[in-house]
Structures are given as structure tokens and as C-alpha cells.
Backbone of each chain as ProteinMPNN parsed JSONL, in Angstrom:
{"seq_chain_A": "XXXXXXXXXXXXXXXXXXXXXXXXXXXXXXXXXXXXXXXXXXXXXXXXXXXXXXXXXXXXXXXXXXXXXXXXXXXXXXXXXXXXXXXXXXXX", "coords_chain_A": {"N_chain_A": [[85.33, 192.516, 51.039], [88.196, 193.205, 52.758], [90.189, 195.43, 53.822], [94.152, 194.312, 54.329], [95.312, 194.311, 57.561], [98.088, 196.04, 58.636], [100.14, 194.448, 59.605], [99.227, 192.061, 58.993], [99.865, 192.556, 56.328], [102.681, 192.023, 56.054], [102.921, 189.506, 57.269], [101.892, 188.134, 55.378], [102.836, 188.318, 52.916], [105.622, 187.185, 53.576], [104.937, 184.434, 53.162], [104.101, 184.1, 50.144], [106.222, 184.078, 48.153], [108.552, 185.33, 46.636], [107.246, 187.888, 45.663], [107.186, 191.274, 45.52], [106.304, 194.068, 48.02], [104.932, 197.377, 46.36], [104.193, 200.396, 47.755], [100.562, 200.11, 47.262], [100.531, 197.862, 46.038], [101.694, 194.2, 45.081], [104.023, 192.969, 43.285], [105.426, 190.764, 41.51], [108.119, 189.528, 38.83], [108.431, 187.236, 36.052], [110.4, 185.313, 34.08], [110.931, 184.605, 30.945], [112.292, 182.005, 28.699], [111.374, 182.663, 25.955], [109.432, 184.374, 24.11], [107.023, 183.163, 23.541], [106.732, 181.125, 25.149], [106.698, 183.153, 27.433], [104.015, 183.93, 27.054], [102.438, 181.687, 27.05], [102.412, 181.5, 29.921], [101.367, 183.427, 30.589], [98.623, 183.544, 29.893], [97.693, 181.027, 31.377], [97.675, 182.612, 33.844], [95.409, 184.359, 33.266], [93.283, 182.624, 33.272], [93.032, 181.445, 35.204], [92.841, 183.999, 37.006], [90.344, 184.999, 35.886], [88.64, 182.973, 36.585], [88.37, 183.487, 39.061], [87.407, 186.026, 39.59], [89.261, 188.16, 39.928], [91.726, 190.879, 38.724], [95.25, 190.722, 37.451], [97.463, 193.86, 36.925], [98.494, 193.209, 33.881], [101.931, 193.486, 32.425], [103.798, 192.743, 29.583], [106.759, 191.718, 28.217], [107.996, 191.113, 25.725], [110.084, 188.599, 26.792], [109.606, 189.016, 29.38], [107.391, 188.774, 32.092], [105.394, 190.946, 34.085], [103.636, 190.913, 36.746], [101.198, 192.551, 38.555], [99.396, 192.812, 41.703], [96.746, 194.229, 43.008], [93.47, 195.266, 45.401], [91.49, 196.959, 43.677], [88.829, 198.35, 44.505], [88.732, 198.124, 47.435], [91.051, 199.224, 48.012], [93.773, 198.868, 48.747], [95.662, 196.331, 49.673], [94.439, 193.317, 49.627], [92.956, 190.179, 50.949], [92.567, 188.299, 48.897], [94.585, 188.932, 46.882], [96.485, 187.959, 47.804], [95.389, 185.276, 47.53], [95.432, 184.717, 44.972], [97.893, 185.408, 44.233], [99.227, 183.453, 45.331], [98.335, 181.265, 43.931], [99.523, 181.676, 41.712], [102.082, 181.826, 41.963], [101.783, 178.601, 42.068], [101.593, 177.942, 39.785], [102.761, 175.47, 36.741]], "CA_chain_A": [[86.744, 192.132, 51.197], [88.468, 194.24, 54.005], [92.353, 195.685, 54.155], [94.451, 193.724, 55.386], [96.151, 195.265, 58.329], [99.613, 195.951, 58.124], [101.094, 193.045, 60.154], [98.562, 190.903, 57.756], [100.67, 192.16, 54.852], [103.976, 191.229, 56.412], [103.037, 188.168, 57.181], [101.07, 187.344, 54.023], [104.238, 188.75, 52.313], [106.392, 185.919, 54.409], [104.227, 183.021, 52.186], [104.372, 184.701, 49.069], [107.193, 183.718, 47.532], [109.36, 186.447, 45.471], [106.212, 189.209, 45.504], [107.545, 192.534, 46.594], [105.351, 195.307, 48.192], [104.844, 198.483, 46.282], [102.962, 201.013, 48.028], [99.592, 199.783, 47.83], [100.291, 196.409, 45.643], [102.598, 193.556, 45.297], [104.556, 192.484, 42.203], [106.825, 189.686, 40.561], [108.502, 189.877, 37.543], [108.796, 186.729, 35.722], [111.274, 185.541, 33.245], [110.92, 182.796, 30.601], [113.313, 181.653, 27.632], [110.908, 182.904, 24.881], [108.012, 185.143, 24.207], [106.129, 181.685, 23.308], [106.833, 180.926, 26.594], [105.784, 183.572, 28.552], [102.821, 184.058, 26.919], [101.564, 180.554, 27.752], [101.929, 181.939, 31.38], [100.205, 185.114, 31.05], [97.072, 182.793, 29.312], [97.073, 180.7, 32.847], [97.211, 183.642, 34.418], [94.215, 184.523, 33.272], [92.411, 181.512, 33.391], [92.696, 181.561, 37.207], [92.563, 185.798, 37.334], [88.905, 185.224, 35.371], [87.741, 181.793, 37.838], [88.896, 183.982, 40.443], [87.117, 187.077, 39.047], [90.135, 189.4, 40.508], [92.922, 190.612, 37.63], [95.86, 191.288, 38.11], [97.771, 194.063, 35.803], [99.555, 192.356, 33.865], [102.83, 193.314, 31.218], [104.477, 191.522, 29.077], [107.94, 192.636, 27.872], [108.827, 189.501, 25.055], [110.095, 187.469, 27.115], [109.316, 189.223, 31.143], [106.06, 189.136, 32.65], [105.578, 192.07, 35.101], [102.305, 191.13, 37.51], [100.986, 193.857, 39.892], [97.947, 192.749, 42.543], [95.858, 195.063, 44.154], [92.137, 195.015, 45.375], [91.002, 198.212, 44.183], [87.774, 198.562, 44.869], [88.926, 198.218, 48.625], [91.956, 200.498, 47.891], [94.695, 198.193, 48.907], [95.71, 194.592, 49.458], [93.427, 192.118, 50.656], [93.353, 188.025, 51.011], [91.973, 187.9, 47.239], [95.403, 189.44, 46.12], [97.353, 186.83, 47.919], [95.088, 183.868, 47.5], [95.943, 184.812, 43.988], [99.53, 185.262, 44.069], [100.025, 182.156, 45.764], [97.736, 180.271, 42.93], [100.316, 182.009, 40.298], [103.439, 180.662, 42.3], [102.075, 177.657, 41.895], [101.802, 177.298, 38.104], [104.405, 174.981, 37.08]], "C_chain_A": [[87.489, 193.271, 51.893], [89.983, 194.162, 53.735], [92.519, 194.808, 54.702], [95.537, 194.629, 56.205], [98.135, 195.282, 57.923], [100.471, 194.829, 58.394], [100.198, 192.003, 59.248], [99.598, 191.029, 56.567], [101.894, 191.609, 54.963], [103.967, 189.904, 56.315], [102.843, 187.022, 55.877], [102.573, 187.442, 53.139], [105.232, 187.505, 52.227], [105.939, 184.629, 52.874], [104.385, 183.254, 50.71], [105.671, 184.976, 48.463], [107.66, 184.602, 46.462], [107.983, 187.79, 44.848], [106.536, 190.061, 46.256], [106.349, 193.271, 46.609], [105.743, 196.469, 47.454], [103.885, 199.153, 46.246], [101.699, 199.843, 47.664], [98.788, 198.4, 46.41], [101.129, 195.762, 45.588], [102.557, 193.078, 44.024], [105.472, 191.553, 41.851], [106.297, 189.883, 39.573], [109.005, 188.266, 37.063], [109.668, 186.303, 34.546], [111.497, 184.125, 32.409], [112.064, 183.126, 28.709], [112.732, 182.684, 26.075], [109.363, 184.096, 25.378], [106.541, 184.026, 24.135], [105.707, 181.15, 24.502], [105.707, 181.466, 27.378], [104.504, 184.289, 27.979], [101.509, 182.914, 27.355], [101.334, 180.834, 29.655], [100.947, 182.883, 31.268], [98.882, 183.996, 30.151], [97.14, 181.993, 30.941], [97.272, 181.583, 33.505], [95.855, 184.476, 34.453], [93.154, 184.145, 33.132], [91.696, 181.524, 35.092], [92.306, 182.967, 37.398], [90.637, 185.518, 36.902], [87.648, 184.096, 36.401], [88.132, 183.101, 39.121], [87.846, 185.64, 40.442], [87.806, 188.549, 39.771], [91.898, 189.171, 39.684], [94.117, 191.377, 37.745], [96.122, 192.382, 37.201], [98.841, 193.065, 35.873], [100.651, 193.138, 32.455], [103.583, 192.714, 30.885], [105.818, 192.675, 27.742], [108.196, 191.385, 27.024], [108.6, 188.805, 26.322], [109.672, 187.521, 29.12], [107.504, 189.175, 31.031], [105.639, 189.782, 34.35], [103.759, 191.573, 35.602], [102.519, 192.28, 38.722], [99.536, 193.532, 40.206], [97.295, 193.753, 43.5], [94.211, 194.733, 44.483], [91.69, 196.504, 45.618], [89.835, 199.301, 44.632], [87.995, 198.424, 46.554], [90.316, 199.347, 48.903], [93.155, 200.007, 48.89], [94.791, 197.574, 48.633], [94.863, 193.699, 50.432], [93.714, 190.889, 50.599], [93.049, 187.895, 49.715], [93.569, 187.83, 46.586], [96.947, 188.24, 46.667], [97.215, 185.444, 47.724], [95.91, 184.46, 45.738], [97.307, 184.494, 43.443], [100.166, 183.846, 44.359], [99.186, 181.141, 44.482], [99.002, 180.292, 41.817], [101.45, 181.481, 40.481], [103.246, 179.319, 42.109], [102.038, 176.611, 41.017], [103.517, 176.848, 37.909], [105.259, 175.698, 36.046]], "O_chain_A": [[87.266, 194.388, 51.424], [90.724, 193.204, 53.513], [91.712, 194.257, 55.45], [96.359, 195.409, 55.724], [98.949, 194.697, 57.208], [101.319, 194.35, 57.641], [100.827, 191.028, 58.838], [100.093, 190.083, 55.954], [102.284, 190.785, 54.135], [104.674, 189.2, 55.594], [103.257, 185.911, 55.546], [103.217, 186.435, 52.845], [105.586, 186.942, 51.191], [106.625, 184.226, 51.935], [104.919, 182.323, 50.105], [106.091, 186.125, 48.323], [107.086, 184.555, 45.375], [107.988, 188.374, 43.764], [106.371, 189.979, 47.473], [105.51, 193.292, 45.709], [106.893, 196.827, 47.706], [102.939, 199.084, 45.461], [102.002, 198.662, 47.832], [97.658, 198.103, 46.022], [102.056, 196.395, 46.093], [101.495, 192.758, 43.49], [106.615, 191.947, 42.08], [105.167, 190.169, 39.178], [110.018, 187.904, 37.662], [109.673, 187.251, 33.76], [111.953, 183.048, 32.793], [112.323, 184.1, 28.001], [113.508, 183.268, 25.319], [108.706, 184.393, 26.375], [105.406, 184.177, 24.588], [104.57, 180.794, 24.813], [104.634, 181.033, 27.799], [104.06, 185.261, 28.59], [100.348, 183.057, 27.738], [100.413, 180.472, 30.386], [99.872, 182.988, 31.858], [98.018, 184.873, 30.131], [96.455, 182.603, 31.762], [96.657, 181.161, 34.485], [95.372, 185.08, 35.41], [92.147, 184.82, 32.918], [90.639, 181.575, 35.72], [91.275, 183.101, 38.058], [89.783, 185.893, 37.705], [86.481, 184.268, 36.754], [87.687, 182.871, 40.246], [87.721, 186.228, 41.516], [87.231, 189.598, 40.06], [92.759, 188.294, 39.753], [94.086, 192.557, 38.094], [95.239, 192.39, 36.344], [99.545, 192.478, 36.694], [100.018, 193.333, 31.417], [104.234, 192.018, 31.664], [105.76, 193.645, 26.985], [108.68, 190.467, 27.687], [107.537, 188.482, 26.851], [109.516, 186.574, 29.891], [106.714, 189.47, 30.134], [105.62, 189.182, 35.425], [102.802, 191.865, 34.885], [103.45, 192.677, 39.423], [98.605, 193.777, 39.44], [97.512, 193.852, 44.708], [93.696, 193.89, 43.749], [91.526, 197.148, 46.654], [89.869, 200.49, 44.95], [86.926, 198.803, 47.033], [90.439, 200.098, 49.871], [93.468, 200.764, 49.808], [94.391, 197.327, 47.495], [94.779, 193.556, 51.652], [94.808, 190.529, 50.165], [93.584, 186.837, 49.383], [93.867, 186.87, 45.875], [97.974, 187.913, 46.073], [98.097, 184.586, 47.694], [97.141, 184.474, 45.697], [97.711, 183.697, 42.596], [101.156, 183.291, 43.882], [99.801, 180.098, 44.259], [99.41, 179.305, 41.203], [102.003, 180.787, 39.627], [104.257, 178.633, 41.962], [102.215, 175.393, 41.044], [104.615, 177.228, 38.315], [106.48, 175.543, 36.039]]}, "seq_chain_B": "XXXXXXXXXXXXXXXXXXXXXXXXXXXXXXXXXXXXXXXXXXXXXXXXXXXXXXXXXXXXXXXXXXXXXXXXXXXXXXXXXXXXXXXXXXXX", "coords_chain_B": {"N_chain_B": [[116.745, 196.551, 8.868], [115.865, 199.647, 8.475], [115.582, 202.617, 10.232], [113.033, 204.654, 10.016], [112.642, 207.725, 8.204], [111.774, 211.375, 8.928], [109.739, 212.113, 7.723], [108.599, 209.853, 6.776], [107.777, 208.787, 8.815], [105.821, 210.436, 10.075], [103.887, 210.09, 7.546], [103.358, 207.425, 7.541], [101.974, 207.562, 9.738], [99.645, 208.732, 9.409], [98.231, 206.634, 7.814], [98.591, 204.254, 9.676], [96.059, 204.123, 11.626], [94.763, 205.343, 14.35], [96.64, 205.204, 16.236], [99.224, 206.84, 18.37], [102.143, 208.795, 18.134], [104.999, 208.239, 20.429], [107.491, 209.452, 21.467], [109.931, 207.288, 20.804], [108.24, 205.477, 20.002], [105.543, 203.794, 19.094], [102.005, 203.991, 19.4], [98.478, 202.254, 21.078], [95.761, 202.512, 22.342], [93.406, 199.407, 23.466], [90.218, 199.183, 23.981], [87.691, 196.792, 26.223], [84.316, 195.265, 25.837], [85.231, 193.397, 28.347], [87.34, 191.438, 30.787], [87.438, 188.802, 29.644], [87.316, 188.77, 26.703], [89.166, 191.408, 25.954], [91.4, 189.609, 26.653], [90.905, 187.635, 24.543], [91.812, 189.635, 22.442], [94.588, 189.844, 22.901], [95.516, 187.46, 22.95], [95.548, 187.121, 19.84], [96.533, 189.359, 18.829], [99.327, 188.576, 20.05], [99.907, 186.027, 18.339], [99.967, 187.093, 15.844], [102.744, 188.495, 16.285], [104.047, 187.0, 16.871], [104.736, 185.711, 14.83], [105.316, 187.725, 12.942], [108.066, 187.831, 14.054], [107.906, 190.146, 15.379], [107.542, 191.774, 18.377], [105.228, 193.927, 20.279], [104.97, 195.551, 23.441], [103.021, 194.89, 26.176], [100.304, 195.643, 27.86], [98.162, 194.702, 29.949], [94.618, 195.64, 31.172], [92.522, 194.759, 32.996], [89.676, 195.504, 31.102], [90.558, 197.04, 28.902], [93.872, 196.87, 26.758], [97.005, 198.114, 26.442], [98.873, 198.582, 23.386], [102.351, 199.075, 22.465], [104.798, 199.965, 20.058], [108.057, 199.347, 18.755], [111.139, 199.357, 17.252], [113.646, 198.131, 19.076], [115.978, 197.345, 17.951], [117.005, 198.768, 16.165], [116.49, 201.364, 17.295], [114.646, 202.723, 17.195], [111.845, 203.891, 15.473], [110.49, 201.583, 12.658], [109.45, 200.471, 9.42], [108.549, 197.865, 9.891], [106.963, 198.185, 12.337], [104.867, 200.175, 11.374], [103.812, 197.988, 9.763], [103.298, 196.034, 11.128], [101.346, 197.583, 12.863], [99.261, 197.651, 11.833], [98.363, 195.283, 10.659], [97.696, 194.74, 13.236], [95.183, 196.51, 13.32], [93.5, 195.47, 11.592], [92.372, 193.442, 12.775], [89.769, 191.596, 13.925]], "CA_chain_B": [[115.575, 197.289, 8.762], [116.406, 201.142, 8.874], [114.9, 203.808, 10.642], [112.153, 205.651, 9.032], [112.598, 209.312, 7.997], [110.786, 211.758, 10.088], [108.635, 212.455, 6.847], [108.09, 208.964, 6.467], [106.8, 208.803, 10.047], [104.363, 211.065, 9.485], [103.163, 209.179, 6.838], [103.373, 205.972, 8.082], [101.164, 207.691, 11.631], [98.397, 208.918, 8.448], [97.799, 205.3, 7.47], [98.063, 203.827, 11.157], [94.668, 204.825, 12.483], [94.31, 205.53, 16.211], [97.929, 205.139, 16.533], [99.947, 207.747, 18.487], [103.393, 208.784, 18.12], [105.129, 208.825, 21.9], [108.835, 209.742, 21.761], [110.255, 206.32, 19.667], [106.923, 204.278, 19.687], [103.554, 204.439, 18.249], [101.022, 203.213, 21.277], [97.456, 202.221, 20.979], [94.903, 201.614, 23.553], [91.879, 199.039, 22.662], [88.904, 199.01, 24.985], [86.748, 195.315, 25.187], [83.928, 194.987, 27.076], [85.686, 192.945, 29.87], [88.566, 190.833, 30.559], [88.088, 187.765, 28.696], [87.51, 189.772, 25.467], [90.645, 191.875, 26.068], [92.714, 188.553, 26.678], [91.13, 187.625, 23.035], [92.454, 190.241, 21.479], [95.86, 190.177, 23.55], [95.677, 186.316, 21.792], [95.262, 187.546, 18.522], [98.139, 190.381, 18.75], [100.299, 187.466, 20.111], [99.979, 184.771, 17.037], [100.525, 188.161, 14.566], [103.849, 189.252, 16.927], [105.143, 185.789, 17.155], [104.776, 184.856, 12.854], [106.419, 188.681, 12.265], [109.098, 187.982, 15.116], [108.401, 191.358, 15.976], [106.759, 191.715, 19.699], [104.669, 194.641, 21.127], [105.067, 195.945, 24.437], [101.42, 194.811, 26.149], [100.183, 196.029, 29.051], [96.657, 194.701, 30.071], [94.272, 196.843, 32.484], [91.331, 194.08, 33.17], [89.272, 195.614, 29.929], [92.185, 197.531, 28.719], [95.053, 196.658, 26.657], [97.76, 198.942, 25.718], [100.468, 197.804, 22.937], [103.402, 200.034, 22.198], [105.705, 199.379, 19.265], [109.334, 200.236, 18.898], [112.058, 198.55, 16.458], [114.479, 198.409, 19.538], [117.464, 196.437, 17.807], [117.353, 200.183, 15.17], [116.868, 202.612, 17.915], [113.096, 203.735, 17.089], [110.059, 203.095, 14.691], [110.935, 201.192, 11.334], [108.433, 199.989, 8.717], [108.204, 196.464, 10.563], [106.481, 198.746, 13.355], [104.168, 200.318, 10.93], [103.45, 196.561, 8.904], [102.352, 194.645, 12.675], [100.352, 197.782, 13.828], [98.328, 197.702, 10.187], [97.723, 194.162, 10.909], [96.481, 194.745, 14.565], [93.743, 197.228, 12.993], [93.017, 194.509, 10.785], [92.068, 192.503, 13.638], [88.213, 191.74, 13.983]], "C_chain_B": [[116.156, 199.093, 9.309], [115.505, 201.572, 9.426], [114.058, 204.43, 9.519], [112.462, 207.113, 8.985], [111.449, 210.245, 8.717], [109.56, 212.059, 8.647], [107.966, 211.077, 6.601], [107.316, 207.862, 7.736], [105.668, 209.168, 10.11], [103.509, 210.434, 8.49], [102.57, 208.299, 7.309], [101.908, 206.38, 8.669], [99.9, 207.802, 10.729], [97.844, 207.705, 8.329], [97.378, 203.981, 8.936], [97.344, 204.005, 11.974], [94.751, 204.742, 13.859], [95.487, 205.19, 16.891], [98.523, 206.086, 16.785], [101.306, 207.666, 18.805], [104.074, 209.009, 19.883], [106.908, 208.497, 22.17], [109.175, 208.057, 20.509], [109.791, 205.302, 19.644], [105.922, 205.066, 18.965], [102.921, 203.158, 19.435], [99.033, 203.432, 20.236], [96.683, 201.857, 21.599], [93.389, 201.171, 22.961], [91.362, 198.618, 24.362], [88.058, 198.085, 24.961], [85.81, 196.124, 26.227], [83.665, 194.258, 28.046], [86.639, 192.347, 29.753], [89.139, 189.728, 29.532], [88.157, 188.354, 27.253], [88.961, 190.333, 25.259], [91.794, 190.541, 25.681], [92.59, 187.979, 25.149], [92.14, 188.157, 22.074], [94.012, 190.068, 21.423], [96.202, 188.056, 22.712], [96.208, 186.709, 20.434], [96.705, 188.233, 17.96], [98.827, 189.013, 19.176], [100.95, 187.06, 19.163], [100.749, 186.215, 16.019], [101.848, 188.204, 14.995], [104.882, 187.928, 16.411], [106.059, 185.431, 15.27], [105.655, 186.477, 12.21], [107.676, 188.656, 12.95], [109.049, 189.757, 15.049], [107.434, 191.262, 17.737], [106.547, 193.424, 20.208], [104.814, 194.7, 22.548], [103.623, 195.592, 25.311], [100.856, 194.951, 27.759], [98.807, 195.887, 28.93], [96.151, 195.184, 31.333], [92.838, 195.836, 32.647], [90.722, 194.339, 31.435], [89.96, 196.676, 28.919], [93.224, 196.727, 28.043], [95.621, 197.709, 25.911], [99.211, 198.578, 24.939], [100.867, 199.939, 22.731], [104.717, 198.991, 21.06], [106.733, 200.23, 19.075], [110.057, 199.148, 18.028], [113.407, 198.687, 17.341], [115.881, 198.414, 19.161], [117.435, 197.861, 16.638], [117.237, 201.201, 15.864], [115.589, 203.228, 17.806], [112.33, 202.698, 16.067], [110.981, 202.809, 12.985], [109.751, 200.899, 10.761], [107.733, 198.802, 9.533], [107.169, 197.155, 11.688], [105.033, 199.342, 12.758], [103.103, 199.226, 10.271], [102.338, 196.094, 10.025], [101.33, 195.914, 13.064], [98.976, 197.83, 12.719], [97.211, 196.663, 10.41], [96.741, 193.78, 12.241], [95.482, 195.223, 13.903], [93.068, 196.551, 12.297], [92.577, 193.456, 11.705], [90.421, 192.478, 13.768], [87.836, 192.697, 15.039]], "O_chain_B": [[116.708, 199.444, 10.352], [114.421, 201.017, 9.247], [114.412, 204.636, 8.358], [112.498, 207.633, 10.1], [110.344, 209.788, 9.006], [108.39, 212.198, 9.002], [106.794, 211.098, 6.226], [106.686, 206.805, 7.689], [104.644, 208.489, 10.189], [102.316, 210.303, 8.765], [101.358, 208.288, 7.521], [100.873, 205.819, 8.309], [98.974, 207.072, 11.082], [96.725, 207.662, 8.841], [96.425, 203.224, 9.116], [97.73, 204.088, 13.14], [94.809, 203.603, 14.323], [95.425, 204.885, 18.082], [98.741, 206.748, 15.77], [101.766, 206.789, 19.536], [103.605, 209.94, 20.538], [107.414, 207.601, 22.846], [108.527, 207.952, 19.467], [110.385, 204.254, 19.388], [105.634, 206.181, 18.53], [103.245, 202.089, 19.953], [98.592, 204.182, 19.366], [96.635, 200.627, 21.635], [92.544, 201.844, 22.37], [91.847, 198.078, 25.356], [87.385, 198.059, 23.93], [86.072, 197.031, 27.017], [82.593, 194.16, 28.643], [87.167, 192.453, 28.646], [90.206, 189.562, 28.941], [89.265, 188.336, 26.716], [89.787, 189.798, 24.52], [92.663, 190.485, 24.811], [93.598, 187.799, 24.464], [92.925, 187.615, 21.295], [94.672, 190.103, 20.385], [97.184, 187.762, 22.03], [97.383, 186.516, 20.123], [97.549, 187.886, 17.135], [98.769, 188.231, 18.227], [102.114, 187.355, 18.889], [101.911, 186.206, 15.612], [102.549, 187.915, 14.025], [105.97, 187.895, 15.837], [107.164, 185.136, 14.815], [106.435, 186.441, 11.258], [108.508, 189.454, 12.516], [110.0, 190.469, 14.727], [106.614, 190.35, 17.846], [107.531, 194.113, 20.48], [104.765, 193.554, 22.994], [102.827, 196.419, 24.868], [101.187, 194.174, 28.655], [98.143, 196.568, 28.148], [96.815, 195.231, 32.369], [91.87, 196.495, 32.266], [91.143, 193.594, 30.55], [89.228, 196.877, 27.95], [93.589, 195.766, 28.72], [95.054, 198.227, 24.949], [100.295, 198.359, 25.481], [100.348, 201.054, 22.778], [105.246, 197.89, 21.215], [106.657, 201.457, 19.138], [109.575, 198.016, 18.076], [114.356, 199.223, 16.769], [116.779, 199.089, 19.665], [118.516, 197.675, 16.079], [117.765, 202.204, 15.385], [115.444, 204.318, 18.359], [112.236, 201.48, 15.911], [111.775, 203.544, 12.396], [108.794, 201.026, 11.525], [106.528, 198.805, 9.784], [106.315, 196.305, 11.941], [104.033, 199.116, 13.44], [101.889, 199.423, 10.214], [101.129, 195.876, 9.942], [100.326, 195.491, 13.638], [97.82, 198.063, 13.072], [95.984, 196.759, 10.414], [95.74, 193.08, 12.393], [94.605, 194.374, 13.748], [91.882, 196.872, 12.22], [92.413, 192.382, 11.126], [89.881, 193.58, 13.676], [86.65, 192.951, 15.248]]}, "name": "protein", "num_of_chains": 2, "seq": "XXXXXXXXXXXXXXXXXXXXXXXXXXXXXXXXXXXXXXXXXXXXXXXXXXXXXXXXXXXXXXXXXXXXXXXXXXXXXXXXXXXXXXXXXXXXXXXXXXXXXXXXXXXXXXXXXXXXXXXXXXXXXXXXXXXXXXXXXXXXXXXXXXXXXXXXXXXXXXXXXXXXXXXXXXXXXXXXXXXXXXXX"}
């Protein structure tokens, strides 16, 4: 799984819906009513993170859920870290 | 729920095995070996957090999770902080 170049991350960025770049990963912070809640996210989160076998970190503040993707065995961001992201945008 | 006494911190930290004190938490990092394991445990702590309405701080690292407990709504560590991390160690 290879860097993606820099104009790759821009663009990938573009599709990726509310995931900011920092340095050398990309994060959203989600935000649900309850801790009940966002714990049922962070469990499909790692339903798909484990089919996917690439995890993101993940914290969980009550009721926030802080993801951060990197691929660090390549020592950036690659297509894994966005196919990802875009799987997680599209839990309902 | 009051604040604990700094003598009754110390205490408390005696009885809370592998629990360290870090400014106005007590933190503990458990090691699986691999993700879905981890997400077990990060289950487990959940159901306990949810039935004491107290909630841990939880930061998972793939086989990695790190809670942190704090009695925010008192300003630092109360008994309730000592009670839920008792019950984590009590965890299989």
C-alpha cells in the first residue's frame, strides 16, 4: 500500500466528508446524544476496521468519538485510510 | 460525591492494582492480544460505565486500550472512580 502523493490527499480529502488532515493522519470527531449512543458507533466501527483489517485510533469521550486514520506501516495516508473513512461516513 | 482526601487517595491507589495516579485521574493501560479482544474488553468496561453512570475516558490503540478515570462534575478522583476501576480489575 503506497503514499499517497500529496495532490492524492487533497483530492481524497475533497470526498471525505468532515475528515481534517493532521500531519500525517486524518480525523473526525463525532457527536451523539448519549454515551449508549456513541458507543453503538464505535462497535460498527470496528466491525468494518476488523473486515477491513486497518484500525483506526479510536477515543471515546461519553458522548464524542474522536477517530484518527493513518497507514502506519507505510508511514502516512494511503487509499486504505480513505476507503475507510468513507465506509464510516456512511454508517447511518 | 466528595473529593477524596489526599490520604484517602493513596489508599484508594493501594487497593487499585496497576492503576496510576496522573494529575486528577487514575489511568490504566490493558494489553489483548489483538483488536477484537481489546474491543471485548472495551465492551465489557462499557456495560460496567453505563449501569454506574460513571464513564471512563477510552482510548483504543488496535491491541491497546487506555481508560482514564476522573469524577469531573467534583473536580478530581472520588470513591465512584475508585468503585468502577475495582470492577474493571474484576473483569475476566
Amino acid at each position: 500500500m503506497g503514499l499517497l502523493t500529496e495532490k492524492q490527499v487533497v483530492a481524497q480529502l475533497k470526498a471525505a466528508k468532515s475528515w481534517a488532515r493532521i500531519g500525517d493522519e486524518i480525523r473526525r470527531t463525532f457527536v451523539y446524544e448519549d454515551f449508549v449512543r456513541a458507543m453503538g458507533f464505535v462497535q460498527s466501527v470496528a466491525l468494518l476496521a476488523e473486515k477491513m483489517n486497518h484500525h483506526p485510533d479510536i477515543d471515546i469521550r461519553w458522548n464524542k468519538v474522536i477517530l484518527a486514520l493513518s497507514t502506519h506501516s507505510a508511514g502516512g495516508l494511503t487509499e486504505k485510510d480513505f476507503a475507510l473513512a468513507k465506509q464510516i461516513n456512511a454508517l447511518p
